[in-house]
N, C-alpha and C positions, 0 to 999 in steps of 0.2 A: 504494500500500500504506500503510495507515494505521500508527499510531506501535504498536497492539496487536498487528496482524500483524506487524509487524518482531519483535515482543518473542518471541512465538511462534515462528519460523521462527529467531533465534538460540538460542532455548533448548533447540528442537529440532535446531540443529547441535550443541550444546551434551551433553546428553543422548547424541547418537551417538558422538562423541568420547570422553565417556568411557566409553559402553559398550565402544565398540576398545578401547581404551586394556585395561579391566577382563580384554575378552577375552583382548588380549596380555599383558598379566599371568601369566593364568591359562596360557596355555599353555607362556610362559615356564616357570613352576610345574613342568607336565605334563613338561618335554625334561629339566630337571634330576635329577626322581626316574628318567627313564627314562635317562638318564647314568649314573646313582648305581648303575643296576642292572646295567648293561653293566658299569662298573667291576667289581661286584663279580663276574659271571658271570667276566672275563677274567683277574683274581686270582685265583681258585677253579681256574682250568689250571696255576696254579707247584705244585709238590711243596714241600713245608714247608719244606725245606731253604733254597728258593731264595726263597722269603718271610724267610725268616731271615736271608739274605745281605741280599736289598734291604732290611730294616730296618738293621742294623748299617752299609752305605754311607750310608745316611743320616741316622743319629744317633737312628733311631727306637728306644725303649726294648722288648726283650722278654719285660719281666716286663707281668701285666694282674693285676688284685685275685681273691685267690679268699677263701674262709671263713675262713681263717686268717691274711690278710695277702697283702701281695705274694708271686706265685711267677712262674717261667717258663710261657708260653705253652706249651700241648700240642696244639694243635690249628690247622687252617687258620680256623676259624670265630672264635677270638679272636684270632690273628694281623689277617686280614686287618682287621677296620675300625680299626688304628692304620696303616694303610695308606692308606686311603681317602680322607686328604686328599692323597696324593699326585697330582697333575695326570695327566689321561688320556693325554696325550701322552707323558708319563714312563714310566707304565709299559706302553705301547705298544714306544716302543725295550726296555726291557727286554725284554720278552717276546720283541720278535725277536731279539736278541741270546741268547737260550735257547731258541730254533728252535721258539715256543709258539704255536701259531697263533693270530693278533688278526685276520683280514684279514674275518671274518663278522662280528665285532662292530662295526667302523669302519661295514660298510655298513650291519647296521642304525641304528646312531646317526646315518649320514647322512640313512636313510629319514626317521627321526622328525626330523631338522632340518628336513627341506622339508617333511614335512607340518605341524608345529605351528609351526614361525617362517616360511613362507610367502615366504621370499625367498633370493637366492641368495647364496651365501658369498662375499665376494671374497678369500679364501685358500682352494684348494683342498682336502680332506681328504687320507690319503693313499693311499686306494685309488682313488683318482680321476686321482690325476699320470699322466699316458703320456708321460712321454718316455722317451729308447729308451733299455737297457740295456745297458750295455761289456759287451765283451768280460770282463772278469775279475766282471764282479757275473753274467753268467750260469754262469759258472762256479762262482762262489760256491754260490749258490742248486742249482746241481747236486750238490754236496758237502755243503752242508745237507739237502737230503731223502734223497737214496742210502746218500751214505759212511758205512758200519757198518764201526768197524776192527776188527779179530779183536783177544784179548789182547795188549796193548802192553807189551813189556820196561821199553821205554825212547824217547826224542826221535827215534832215528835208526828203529826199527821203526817209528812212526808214518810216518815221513819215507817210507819205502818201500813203506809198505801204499797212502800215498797217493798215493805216485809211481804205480804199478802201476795203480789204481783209474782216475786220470784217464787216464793211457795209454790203457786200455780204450775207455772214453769218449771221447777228444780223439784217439785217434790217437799212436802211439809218435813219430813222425818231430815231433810239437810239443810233446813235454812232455820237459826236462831237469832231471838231480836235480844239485844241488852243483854251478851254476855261476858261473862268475867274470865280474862290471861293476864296470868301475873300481876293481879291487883290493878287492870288498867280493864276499863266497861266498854267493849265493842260494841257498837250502834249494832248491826249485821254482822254475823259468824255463819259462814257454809264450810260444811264438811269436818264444820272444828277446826280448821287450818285455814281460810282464807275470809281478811275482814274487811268491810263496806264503811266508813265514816263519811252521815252523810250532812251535806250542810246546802241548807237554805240561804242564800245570798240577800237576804230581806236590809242590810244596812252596809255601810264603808267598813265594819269591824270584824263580819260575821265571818272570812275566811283570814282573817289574820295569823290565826293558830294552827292552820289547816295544817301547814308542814310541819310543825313542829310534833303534831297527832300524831301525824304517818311516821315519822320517825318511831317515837313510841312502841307503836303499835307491830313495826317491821321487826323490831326486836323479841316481838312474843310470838308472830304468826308466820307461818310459811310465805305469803303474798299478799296487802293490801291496796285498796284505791279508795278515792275517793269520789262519791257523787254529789255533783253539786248543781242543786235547783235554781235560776238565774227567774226571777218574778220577769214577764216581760216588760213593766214599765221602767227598768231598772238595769245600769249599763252592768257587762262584765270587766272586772277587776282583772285587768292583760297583766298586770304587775305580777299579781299571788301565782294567777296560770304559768306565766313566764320561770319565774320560781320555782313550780311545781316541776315543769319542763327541765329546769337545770338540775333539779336534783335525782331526774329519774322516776319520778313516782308516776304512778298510773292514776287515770283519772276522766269521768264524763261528764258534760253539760248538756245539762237539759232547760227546756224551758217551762213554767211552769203561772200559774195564775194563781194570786194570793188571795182568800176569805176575805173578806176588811172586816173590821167590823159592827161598821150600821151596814150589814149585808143581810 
């Protein structure tokens, strides 16, 4: 091969190279606006309310510009893009932690991973994880789609709407209300080994101690979580959630309607 064909033949590796190259670029490009769009599709399921919670845990401002000057946001459409730098995976936990369904968005976003970046992830996504689930997270996951509690007075009504509910479900002879491990009084005991502490969100105070419970309680039982009833007139607390998150604990929200009462 003479010195001209060499020159040839590297400038045509040359040339391929960077056409890949332009190409993965470009699709890079393509997965990011189709990110951006998932984002916004799965912020577009929170109710206002709870767009307004997740801003305030995280220092994000709710005022945006109108005609006249700064005012408060009134809408989910200029809420959410001061959102939208938040990381997907954030508000993923969110969402399930407000029982919002994420689990079609993840697979299309995995779709479009393997079609446009053409390799495979070596961290799983997480509608892809199969390892098996405990005893108490299918439990969890039961009380998250089913349990609708009829009007709640108070901490101990809920306690009993849910004792009754899983009874139903699990069987009377494994679910106990108010029992005593190691001198510490579990709301919910199934199985004797795995505890339920459950908390009504009715004021700013009511999950203050939550983590500190579940600690407790971790140290006497195989598995616990906690269920927690959010009144609908009433923001949820991202701060105690966000905490709960950091420390690993399990845990579901539900929503719920408070007795008043001149009811």
């Amino acid at each position: 091969m003479g010195l001209l064909d060499k020159f040839k033949d590297v400038s045509k590796q040359t040339a391929k190279k960077l056409v890949e190259k332009a190409d993965e670029a470009s699709k890079k490009i393509k997965y990011k606006k189709i990110e951006q769009n998932l984002k916004e599709a799965l912020l577009s399921r929170f109710s206002m309310s709870q767009l307004e919670g997740m801003c305030r845990a995280r220092g994000i401002l709710l005022q945006v510009e109108g005609k006249r000057g700064k005012r408060r946001a009134r809408s989910k459409d200029e809420l959410i893009p001061k959102i939208m730098k938040l990381d997907f995976n954030e508000i993923v936990a969110v969402a399930r932690r407000h029982g919002i369904r994420y689990d079609d968005i993840l697979i299309e976003l995995e779709e479009a991973r393997k079609y446009l970046l053409e390799k495979r992830q070596d961290v799983e996504t997480e509608q892809e994880i199969s390892f098996e689930k405990s005893i108490l997270d299918e439990i969890l996951s039961i009380i998250q789609a089913e349990f609708k509690p009829e009007l709640l007075r108070d901490e101990e009504d809920f306690e009993k709407q849910l004792t009754i509910f899983l009874k139903l479900k699990l069987g009377e002879e494994r679910v106990r209300r108010q029992e005593y491990r190691g001198g510490k009084r579990v709301d919910i005991l199934i199985d004797g080994h795995y505890g339920l502490e459950l908390k009504l969100a009715d004021s700013n105070q009511s999950l203050a101690a939550l983590s500190t419970q579940l600690k407790l309680y971790s140290k006497r039982l195989e598995d616990v979580a906690a269920v927690i009833a959010i009144p609908r007139d009433m923001e949820t607390d991202e701060e105690i959630l966000d905490i709960l998150d950091e420390e690993g604990f399990k845990y579901v929200v539900i929503n719920a309607e408070l007795k008043r009462i001149n009811q």
